[in-house]
N, C-alpha and C positions, 0 to 999 in steps of 0.2 A: 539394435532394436530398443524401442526406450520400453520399461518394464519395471513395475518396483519388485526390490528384490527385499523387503521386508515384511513383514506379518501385517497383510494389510486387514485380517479382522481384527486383530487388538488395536490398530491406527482406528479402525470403522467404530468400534465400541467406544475407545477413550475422544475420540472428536465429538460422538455423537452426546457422547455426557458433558464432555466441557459447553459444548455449545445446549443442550438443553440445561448446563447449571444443574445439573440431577448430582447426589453427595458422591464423593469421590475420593482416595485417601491420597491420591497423584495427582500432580498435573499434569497437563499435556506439558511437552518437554521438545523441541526444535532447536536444531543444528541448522545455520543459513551460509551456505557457502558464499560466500559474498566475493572475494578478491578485494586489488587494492584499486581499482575502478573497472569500465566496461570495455578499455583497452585490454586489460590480463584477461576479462573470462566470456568476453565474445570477438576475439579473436579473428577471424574470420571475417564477421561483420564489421571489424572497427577496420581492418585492411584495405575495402573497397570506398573508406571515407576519408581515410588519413589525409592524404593530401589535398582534399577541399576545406575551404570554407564555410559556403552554405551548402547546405544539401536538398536533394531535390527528392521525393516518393522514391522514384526511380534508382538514385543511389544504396538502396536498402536490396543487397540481392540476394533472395526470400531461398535459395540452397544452400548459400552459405550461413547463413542466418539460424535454418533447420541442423544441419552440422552442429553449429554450436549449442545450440537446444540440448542435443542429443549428448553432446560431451559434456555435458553442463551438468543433464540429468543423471550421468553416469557416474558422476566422481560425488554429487550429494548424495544419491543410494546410500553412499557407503555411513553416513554420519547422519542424515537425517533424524531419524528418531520420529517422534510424531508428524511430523511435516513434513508437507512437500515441495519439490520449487515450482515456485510457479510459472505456468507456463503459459505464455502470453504473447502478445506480439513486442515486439522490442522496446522493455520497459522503459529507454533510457531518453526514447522520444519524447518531448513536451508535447503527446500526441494533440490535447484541448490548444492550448498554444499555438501549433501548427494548423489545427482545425479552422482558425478564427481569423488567420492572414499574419502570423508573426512568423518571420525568417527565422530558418533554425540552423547555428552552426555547431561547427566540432570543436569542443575545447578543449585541454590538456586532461578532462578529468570523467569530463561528461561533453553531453548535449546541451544545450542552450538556448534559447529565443531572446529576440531583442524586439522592443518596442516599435509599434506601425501606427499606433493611434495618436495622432495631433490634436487635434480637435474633434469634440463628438458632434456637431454637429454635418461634422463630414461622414459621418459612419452610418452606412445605413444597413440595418439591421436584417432586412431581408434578403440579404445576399447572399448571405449561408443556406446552401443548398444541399444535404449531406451527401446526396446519391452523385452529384456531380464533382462533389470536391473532392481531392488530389488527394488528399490527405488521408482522409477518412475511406475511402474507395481503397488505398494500399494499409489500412488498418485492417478490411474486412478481407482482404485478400490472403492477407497474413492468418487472420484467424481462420481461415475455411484448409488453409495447408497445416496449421498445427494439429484440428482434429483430425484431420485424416494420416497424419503423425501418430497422435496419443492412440487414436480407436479408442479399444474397450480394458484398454493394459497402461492407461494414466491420467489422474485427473488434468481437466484446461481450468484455468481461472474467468472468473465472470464477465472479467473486461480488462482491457492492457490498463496503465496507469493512469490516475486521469485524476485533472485538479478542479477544486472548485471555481464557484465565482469569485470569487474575490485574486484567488491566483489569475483567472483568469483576466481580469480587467486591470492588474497590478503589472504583468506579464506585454498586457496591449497598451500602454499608456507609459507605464515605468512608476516606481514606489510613489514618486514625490509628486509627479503630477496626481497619481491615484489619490494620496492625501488632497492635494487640494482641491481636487475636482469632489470631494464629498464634504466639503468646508462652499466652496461655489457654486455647486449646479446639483446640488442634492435629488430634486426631481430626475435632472437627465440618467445622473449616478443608477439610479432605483430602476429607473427602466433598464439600464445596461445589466444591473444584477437581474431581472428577473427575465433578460432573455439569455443571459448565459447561465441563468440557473435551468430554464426550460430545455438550453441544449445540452446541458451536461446529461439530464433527466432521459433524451431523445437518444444521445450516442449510444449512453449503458443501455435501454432497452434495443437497440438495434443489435448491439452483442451479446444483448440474452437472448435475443431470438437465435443467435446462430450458435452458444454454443449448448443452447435444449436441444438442439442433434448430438451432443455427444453420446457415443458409444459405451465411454465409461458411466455404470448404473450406479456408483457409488456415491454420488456427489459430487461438487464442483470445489475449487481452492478460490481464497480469498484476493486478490489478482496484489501483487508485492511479497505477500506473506505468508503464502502455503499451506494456511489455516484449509482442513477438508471442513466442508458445510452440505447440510442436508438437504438445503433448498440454496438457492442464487443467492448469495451474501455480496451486497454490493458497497464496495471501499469506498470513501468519501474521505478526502482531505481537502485543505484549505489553506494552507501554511502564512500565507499574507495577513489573515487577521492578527498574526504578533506584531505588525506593526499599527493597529488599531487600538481605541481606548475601550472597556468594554460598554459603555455608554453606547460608542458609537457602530459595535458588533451589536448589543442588543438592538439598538436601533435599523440598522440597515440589511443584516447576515444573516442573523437567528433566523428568521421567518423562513428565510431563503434554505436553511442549511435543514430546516425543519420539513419543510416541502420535497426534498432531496429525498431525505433517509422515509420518508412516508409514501415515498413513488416505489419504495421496491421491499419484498416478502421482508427482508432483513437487512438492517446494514450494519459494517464495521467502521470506526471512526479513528484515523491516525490524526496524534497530538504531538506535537514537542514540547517539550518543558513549559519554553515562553508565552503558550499561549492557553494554560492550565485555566487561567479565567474562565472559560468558555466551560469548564465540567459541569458546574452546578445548574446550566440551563441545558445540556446534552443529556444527562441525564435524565430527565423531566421527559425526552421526547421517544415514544414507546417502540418505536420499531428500528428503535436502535439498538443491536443485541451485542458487540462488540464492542470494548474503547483501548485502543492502543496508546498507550506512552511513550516516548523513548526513554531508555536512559542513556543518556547523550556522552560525549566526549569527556573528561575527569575536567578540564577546563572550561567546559560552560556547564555541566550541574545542571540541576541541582544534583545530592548524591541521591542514593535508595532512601535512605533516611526520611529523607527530604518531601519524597516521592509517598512513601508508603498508606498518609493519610489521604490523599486525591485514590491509591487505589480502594483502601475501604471504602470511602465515601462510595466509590463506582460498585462496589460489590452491594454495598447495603442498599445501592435503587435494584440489585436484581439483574445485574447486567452481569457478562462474561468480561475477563481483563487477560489483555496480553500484554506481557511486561518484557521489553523486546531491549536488551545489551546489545546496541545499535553497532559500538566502536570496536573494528576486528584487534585492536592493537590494549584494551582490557587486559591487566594482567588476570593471569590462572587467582593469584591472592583474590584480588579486587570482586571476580566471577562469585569464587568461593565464598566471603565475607559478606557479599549482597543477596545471594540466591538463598544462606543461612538464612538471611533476616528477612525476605520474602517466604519462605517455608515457615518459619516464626511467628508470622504476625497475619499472615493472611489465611483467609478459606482456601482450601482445597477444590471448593466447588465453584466451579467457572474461573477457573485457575488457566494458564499458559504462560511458561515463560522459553523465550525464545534465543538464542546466544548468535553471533554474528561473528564469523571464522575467517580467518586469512585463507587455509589452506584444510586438506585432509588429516595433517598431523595435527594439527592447531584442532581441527575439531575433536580429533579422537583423547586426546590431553583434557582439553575443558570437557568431554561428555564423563570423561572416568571421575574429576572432582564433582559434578552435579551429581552423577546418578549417586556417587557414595554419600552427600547429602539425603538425597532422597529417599535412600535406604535407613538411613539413621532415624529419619521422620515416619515415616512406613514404618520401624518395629515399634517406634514411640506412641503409635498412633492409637 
């Protein structure tokens, strides 16, 4: 039975201060069981796809699926710490992707979509029908079996994973045409952003409608990152604008990405390194309470060093920062030596930092060097 087997009022107390930014001498502190892809830790579900190519709704079967949820949930209990995993419909679908008419196969690592858009002026945009499409109908079906999964003994996340416009028109099209269809048809472009920005806006409230029935009174998780939240915090990413200039992001995204995070009580915003440009206009826009960074691979960097002024910057507008050690293969040194100089340099208040595990020995190794950091700061304090 899935159940957290932790002190969920101290989880309740320290979420609610990191996310209200009220003073705090800790941060909130997450263990993310991650695995070495979605073969090792949904098992189950990757079995009934292995030997396809594309896949169809249908190939996704929603008991085995639930299985793994549940063994998922069980073996994080144990290393958690402040966070939860989040529970979702099966993150690893390019669900917006699939939404829009891109075929989605299995790859050696992950999930996948490939490009269906040749020309825009073949694409007509009213065709997307949410309540009829294939896709989106086995998203809400998923989510109506995970609540009644959770009930009142586990937070659901806001919405499974979901990408912006710009993923999404980079996704329908492919990088290169996307470049140059915003260099050629700038108008057509602008219209394609602001109807994929209208459905990203339409999917997330369709699954906040369904999961304000949940059972659990405590709040909902941040859908990827396990963040507990007081009201519906709704994730926003975008990842495609790193290959933009930010000229060309102000010009065409911002509005778009600004409309997004103003459609819902609160949002949280996932960054990679590459596309750090974009902070000093995210900032600026208010009902953004959340800004996630990674700290990415030792091979693409930047290090924490590197990193640490983009996070004051994000603290000093008043926002919460999740500082998330993306890469399970981090040595124990490397964990130690950066999380020091995040405790060193940063607020305590609207604080999170989050570590990314192989395994349950792996996490219980990296939670004994954090916490004994944390303790050293805590009697400093």
């Amino acid at each position: 039975m899935v159940e957290i087997k932790r002190n969920l009022d101290r989880i309740l107390k320290k979420s609610e201060t990191f996310f209200l930014r009220n003073d705090s001498d800790m941060p909130l502190l997450g263990f993310f069981l991650l695995g070495r892809n979605y073969m090792q830790i949904f098992k189950r579900t990757f079995k009934n796809i292995s030997a396809k190519k594309e896949i169809e709704p249908g190939d996704i079967i929603i008991e085995d699926f639930i299985k793994d949820i549940e063994e998922i949930i069980d073996a994080s209990e144990e290393i958690a710490q402040d966070i939860f995993f989040p529970v979702s419909p099966f993150q690893y679908i390019p669900w917006m992707e699939a939404i829009i008419g891109c075929p989605i196969f299995v790859g050696k690592e992950s999930l996948y979509s490939k490009p269906f858009l040749n020309n825009l002026d073949e694409y007509k945009f009213h065709e997307i029908t949410l309540f009829a499409n294939k896709w989106f109908k086995k998203l809400a079906e998923i989510f109506m079996v995970l609540l009644d999964l959770t009930g009142d003994r586990y937070p659901v996340s806001t919405s499974t994973h979901m990408r912006g416009p710009a993923d999404m028109i980079s996704a329908a099209m492919g990088p290169t045409q996307f470049c140059l269809e915003l260099k050629d048809n700038p108008k057509k472009i602008m219209k394609l952003i602001n109807y994929y920005t209208n459905l990203f806006i339409e999917v997330a409230r369709l699954q906040h409608d369904l999961v304000k029935n949940s059972k659990f009174k405590h709040g909902f998780t941040v859908s990827g990152f396990g963040l507990l939240t007081p009201v519906i915090c709704q994730h926003v990413q975008d990842d495609a604008v790193a290959i933009l200039s930010p000229k060309i992001y102000n010009d065409f995204f911002l509005e778009a990405h600004a409309k997004i995070i103003s459609s819902f009580e609160s949002s949280f915003y996932h960054i990679h390194p590459v596309s750090l440009f974009i902070v000093d206009e995210l900032i600026k826009i208010k009902k953004l309470d959340i800004i996630e960074i990674n700290r990415e691979p030792v091979p693409i960097g930047p290090d924490m060093e590197g990193l640490i002024p983009y996070f004051k910057k994000i603290q000093d507008s008043n926002k919460s920062i999740f500082v998330h050690f993306t890469d399970i293969d981090f040595s124990v040194n490397l964990i130690e030596k950066e999380v020091e100089l995040v405790m060193g340099q940063l607020s305590k208040k609207g604080l999170c930092i989050n570590v990314c595990v192989d395994t349950i020995d792996d996490g219980i190794i990296k939670n004994a060097v954090v916490n004994k950091i944390f303790l050293k700061h805590k009697a400093s304090s």
